[in-house]
DSSP file (Angstrom, degrees, kcal/mol; ACC not computed):
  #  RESIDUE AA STRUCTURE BP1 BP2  ACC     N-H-->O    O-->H-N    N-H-->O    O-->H-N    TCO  KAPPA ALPHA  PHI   PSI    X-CA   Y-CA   Z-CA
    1    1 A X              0   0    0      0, 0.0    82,-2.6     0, 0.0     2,-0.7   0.000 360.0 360.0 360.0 140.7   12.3   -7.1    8.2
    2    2 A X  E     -A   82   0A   0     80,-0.2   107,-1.9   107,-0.2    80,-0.2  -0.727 360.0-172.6 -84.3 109.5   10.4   -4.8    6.2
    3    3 A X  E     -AB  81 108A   0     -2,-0.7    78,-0.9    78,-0.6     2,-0.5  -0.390  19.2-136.4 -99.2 172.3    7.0   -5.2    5.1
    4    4 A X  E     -A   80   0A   0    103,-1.4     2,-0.5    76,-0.2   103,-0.3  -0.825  11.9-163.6-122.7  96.2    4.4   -3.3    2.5
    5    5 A X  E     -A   79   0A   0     74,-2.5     2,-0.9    -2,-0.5    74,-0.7  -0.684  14.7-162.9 -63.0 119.9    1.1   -2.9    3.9
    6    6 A X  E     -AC  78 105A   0     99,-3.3    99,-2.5    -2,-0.5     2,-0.5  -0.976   7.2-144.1-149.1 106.4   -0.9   -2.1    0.5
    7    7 A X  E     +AC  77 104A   0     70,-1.1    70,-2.4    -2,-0.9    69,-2.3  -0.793  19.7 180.0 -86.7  97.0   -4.4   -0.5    1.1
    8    8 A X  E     +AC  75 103A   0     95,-2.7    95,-0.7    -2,-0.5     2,-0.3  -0.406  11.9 148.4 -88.1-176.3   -7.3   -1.4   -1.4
    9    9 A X  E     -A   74   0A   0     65,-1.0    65,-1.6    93,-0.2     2,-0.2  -0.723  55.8 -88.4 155.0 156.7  -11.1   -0.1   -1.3
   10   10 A X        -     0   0    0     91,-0.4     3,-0.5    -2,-0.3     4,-0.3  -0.687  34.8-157.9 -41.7 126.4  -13.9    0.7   -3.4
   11   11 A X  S  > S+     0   0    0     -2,-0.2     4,-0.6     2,-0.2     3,-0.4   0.670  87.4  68.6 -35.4 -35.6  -13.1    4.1   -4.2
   12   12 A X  T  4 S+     0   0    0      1,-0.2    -1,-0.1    60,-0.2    -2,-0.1   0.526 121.6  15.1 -63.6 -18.8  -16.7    4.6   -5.0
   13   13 A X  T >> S+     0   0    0     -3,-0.5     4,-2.3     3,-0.1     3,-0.7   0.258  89.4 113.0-135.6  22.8  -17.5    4.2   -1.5
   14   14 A X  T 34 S+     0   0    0     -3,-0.4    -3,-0.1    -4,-0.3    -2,-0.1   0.878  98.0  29.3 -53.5 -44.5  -14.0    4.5    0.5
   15   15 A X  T 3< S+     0   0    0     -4,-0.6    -1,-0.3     1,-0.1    -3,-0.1   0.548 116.8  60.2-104.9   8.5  -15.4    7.7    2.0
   16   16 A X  T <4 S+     0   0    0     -3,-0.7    -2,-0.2     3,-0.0    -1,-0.1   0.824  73.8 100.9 -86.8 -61.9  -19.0    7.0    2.0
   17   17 A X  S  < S-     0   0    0     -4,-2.3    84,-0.1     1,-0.1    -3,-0.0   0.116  79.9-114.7 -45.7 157.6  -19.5    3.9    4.2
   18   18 A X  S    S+     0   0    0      1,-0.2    -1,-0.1     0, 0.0    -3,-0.0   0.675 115.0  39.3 -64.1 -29.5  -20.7    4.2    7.5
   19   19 A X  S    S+     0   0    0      2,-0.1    -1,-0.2    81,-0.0    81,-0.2   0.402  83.6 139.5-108.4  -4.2  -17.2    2.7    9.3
   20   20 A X        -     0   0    0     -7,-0.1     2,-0.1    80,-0.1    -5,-0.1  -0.083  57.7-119.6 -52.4 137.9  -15.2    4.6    6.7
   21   21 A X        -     0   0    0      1,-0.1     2,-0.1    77,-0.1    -2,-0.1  -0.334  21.9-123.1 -82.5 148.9  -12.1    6.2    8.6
   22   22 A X     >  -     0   0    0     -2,-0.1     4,-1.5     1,-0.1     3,-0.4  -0.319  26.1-109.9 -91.5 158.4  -11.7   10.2    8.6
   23   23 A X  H  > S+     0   0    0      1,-0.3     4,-3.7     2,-0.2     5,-0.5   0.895 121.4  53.4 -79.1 -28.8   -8.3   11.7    7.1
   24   24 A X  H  4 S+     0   0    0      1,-0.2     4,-0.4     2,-0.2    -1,-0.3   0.592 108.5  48.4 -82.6  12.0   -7.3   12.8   11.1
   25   25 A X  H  > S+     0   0    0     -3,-0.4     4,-1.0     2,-0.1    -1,-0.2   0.830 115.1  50.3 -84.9 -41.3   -7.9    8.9   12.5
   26   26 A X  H >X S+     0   0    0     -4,-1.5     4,-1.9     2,-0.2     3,-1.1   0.936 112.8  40.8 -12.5 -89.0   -5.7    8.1    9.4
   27   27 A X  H 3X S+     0   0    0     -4,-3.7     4,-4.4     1,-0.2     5,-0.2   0.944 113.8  55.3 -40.8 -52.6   -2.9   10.6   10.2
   28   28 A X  H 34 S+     0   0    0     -5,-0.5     4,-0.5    -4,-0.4    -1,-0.2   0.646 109.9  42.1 -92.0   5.8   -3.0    9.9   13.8
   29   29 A X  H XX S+     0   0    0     -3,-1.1     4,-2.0    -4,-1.0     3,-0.6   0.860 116.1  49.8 -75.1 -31.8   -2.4    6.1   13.5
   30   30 A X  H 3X S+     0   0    0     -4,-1.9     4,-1.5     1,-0.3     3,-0.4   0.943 112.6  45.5 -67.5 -59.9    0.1    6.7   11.0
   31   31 A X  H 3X S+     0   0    0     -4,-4.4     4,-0.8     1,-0.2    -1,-0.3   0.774 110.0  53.9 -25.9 -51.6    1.4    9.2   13.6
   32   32 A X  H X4 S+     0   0    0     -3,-0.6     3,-0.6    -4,-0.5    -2,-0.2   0.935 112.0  47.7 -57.2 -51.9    1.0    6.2   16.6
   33   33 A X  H 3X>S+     0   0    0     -4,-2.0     5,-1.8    -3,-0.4     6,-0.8   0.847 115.2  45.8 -72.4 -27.2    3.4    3.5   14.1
   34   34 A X  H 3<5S+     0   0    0     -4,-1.5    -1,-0.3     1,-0.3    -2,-0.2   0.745 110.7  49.0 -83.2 -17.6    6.1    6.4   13.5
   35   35 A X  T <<5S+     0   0    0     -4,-0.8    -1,-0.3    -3,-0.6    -2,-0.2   0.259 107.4  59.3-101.3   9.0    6.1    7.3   17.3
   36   36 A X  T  45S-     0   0    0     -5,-0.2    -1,-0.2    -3,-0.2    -2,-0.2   0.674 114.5-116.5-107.0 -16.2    6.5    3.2   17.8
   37   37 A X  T  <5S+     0   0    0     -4,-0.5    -3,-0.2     0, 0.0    -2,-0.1   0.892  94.2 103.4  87.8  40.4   10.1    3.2   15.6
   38   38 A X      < +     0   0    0     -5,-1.8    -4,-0.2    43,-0.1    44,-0.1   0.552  52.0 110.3-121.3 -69.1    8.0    0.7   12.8
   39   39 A X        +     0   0    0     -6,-0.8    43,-0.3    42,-0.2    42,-0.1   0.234  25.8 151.2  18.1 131.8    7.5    3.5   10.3
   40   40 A X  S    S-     0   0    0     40,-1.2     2,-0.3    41,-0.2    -1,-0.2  -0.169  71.3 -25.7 -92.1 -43.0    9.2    3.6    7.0
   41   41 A X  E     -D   80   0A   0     39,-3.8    39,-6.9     2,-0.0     2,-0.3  -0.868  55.2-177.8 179.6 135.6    6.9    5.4    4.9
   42   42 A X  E     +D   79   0A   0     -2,-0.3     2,-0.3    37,-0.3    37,-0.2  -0.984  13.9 148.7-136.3 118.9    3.3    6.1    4.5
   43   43 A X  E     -D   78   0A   0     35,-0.9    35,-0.7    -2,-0.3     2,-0.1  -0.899  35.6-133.7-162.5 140.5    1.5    7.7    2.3
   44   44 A X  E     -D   77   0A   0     -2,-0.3     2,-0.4    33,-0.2    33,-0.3  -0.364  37.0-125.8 -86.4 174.4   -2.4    7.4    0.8
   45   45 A X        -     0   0    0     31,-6.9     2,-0.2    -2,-0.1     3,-0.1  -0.745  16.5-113.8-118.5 163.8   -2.5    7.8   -3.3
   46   46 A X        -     0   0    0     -2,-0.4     4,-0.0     1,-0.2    -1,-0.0  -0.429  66.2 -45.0 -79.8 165.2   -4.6   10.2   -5.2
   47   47 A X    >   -     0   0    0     -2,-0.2     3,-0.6     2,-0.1    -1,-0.2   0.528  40.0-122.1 -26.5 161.4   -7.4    8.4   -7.4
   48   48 A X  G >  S+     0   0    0      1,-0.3     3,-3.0     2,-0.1    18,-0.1   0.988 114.0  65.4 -80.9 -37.7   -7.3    5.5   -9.6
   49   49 A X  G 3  S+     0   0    0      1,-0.3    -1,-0.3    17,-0.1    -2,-0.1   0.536  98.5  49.0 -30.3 -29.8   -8.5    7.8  -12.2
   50   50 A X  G <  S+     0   0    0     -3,-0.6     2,-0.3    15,-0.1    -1,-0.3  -0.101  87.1 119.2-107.4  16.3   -5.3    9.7  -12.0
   51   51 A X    <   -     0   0    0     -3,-3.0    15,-4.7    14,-0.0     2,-0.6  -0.599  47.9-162.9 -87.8 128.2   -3.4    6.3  -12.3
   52   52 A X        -     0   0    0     -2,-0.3     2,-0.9    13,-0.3    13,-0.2  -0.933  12.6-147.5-122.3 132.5   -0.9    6.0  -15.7
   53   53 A X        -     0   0    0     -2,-0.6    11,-2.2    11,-0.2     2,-0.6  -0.778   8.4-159.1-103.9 118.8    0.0    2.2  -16.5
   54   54 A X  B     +E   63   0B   0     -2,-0.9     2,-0.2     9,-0.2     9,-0.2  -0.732  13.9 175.8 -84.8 128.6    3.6    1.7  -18.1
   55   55 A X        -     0   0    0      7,-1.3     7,-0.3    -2,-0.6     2,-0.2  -0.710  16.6-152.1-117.1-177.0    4.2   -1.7  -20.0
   56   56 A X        -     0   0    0     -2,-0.2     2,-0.3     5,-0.2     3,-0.2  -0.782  20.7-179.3-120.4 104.1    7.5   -2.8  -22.1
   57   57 A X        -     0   0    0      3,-0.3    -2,-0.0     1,-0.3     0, 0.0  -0.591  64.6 -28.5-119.0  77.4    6.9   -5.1  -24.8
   58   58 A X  S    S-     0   0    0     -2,-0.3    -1,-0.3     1,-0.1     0, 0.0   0.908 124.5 -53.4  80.5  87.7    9.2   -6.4  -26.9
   59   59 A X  S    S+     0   0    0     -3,-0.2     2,-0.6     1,-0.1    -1,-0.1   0.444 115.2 117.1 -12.7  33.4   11.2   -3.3  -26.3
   60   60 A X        -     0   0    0      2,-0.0    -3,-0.3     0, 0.0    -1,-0.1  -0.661  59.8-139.7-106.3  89.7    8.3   -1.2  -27.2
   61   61 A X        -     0   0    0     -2,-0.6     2,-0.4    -5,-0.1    -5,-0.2  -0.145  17.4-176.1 -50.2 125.5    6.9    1.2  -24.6
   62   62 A X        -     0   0    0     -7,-0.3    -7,-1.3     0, 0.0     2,-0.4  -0.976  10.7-154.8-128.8 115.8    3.1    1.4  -24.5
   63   63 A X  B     -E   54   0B   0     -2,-0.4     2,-0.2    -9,-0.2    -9,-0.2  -0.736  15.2-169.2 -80.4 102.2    1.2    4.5  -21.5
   64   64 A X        -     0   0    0    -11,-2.2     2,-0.3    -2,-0.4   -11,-0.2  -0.556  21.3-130.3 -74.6 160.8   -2.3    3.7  -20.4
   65   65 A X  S    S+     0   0    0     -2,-0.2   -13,-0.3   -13,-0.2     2,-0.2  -0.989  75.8  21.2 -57.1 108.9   -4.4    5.9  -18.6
   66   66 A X  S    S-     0   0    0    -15,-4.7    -2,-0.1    -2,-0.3   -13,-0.1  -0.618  98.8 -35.1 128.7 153.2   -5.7    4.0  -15.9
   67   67 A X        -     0   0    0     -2,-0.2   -14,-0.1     2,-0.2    -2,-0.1  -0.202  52.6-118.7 -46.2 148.8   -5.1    1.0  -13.7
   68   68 A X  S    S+     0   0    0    -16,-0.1     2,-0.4    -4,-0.1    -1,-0.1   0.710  98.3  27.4 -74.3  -6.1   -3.7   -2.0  -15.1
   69   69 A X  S    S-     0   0    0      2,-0.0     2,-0.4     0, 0.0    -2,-0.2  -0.941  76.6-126.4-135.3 149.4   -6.3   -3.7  -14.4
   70   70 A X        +     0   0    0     -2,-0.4     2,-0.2    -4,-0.1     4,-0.0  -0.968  50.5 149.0-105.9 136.3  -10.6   -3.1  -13.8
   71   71 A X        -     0   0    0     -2,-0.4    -2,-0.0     0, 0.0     0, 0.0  -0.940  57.2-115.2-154.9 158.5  -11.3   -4.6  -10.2
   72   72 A X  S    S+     0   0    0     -2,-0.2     2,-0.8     1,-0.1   -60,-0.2   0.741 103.1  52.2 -78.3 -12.8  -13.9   -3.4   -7.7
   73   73 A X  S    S-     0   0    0    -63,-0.1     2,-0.3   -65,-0.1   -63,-0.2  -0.895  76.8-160.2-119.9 146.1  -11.4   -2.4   -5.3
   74   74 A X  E     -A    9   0A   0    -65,-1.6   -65,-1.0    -2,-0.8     2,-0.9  -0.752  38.5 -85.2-101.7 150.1   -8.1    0.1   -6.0
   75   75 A X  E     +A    8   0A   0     -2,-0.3   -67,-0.2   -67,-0.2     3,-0.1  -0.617  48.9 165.9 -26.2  73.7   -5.0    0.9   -4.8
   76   76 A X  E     -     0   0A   0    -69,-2.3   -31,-6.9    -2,-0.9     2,-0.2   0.831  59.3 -52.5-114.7 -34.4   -6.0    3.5   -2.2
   77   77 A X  E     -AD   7  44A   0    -70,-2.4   -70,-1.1   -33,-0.3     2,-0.3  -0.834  46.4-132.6-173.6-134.0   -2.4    3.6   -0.3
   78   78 A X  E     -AD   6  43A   0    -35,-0.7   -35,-0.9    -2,-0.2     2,-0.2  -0.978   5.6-140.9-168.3 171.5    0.6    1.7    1.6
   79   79 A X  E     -AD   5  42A   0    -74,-0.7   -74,-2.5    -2,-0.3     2,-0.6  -0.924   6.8-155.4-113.0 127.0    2.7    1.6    4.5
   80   80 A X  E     +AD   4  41A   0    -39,-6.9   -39,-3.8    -2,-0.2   -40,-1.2  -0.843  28.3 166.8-104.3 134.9    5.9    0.7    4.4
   81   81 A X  E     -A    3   0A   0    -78,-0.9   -78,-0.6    -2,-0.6     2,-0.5  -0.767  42.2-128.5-125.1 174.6    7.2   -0.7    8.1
   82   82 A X  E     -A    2   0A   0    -43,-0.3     2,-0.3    -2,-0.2   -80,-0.2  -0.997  40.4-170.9-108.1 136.7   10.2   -2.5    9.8
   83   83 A X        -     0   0    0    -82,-2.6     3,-0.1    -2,-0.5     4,-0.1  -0.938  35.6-132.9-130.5 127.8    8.2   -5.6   11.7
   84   84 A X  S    S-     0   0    0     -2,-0.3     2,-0.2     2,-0.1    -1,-0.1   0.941  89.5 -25.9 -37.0 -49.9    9.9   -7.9   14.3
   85   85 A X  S >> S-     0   0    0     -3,-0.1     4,-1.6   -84,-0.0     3,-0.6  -0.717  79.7 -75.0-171.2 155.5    7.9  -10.8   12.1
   86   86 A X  H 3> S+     0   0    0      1,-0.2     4,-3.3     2,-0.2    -2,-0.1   0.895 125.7  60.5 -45.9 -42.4    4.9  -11.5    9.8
   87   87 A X  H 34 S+     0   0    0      1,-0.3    -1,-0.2     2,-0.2     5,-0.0   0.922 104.7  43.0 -56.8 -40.8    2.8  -11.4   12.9
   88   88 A X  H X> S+     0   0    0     -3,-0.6     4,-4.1     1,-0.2     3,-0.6   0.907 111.8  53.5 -91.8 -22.6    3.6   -8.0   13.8
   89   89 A X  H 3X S+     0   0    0     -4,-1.6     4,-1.9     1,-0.3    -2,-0.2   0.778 110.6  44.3 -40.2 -41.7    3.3   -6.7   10.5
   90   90 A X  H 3< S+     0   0    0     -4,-3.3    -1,-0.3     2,-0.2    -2,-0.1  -0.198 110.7  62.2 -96.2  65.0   -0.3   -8.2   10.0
   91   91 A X  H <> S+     0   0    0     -3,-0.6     4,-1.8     3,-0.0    -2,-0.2   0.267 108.8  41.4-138.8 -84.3   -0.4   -6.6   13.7
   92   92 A X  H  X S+     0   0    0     -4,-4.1     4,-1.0     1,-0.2    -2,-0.2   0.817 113.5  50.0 -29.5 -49.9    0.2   -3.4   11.9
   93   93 A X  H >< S+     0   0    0     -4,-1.9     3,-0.8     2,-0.2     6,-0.3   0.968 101.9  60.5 -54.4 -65.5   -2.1   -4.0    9.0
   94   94 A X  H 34 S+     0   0    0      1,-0.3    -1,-0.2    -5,-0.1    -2,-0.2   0.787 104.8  46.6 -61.4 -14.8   -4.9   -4.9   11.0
   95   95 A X  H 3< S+     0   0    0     -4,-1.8    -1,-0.3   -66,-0.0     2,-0.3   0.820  78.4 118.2 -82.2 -18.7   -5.1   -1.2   13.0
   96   96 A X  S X< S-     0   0    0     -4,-1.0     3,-2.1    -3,-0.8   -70,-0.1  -0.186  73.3-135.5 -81.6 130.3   -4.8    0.5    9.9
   97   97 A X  G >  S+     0   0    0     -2,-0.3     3,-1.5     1,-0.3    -1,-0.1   0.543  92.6  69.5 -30.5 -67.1   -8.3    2.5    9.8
   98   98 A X  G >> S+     0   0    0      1,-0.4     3,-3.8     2,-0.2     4,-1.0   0.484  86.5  78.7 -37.4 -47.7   -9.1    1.5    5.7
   99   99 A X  G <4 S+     0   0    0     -3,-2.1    -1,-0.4     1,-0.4     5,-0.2   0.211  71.8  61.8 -73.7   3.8   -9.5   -1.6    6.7
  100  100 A X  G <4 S+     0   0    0     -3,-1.5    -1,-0.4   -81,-0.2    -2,-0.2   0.704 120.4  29.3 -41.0 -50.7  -12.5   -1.6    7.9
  101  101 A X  T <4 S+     0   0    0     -3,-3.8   -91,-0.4   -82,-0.1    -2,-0.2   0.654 133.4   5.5 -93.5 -23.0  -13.7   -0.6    4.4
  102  102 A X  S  < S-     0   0    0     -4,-1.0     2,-0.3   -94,-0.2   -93,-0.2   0.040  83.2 -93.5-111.8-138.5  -11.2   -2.3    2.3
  103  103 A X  E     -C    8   0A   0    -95,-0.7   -95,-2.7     2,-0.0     2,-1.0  -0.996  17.3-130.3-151.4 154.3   -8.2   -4.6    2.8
  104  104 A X  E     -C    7   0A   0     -2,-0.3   -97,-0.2   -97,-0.2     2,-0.2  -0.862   8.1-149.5-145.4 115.5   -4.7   -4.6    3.3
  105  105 A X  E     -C    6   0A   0    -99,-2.5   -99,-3.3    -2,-1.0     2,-0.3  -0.485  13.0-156.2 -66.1 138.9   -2.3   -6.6    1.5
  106  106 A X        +     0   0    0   -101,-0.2     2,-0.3    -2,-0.2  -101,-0.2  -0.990  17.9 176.7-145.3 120.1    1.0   -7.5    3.7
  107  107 A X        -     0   0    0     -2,-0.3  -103,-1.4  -103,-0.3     2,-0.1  -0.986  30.9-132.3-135.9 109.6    4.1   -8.3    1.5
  108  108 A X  B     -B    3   0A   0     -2,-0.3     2,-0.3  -105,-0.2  -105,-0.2  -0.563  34.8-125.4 -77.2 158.9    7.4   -9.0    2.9
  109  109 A X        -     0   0    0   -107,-1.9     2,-0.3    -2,-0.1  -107,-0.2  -0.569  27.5-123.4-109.8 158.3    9.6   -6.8    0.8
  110  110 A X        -     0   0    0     -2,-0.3     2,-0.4     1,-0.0    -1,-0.1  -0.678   4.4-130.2-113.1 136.4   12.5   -8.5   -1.1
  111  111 A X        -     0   0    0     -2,-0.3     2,-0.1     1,-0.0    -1,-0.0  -0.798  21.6-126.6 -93.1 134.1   15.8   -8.0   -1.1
  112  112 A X        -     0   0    0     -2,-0.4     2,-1.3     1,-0.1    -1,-0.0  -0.313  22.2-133.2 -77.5 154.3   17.8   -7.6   -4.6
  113  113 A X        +     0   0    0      2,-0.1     2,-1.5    -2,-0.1    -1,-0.1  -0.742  33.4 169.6-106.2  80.8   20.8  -10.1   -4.8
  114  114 A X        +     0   0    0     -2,-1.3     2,-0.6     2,-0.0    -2,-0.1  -0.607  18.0 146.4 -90.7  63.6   23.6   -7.9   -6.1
  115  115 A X        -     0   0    0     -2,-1.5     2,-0.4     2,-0.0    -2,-0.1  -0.876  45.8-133.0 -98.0 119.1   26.1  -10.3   -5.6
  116  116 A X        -     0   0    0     -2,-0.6     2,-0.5     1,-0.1     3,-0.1  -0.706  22.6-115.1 -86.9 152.1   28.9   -9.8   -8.6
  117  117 A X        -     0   0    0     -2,-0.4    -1,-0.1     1,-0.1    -2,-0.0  -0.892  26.2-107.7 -62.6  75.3   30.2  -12.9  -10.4
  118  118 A X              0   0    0     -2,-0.5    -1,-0.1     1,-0.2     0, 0.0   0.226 360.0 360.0  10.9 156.0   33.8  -14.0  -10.2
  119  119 A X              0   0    0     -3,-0.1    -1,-0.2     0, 0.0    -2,-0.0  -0.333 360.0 360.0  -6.4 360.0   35.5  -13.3  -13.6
């Protein structure tokens, strides 16, 4: 099953803190989960600052700058994995370095229901 591991922190102190993780411990877990066959996809995101929010509303588009939201922690990056189970997913989660400084959100990822509709 596939999960999304979804990495907040402070930005303001992501790289600051004392247990905060270096970009090569980073790489080389990310490296460890692809070398395990769990891997799908990893990648960390550039600043929230550099974030553009899209809405549709009453079929009228409206472009933020910015997060949809103000919160003390951001969006900082994800993994996406295939995990036997929740278990090995928050398995996953829990080595990934950030989390030391942040958290990581573990979302199993949904499958769309395309089934067409007799006629």
């Amino acid at each position: 099953m596939k999960y999304l591991c979804l990495i907040y922190s402070n930005e303001q102190t992501l790289h600051s803190h004392p247990d905060s993780p270096r970009d090569d411990e980073c790489l080389a877990y990310a490296q460890s989960v692809q070398q395990s066959g769990r891997m799908l996809a990893a990648e960390p995101l550039e600043s929230v600052e550099t974030a553009t929010t899209v809405r549709m509303r009453n079929g009228k588009v409206t472009i933020t700058d910015g997060p949809f939201a103000e919160t003390k922690e951001q969006l900082a990056g994800f993994y996406l994995v295939e995990a036997r189970d929740l278990n090995d997913a928050l398995n996953i989660a829990a080595n990934i370095p950030a989390a030391r400084v942040g958290s990581v959100e573990v979302r199993p990822v949904r499958q769309l229901n395309l089934q067409q509709q007799a006629s």
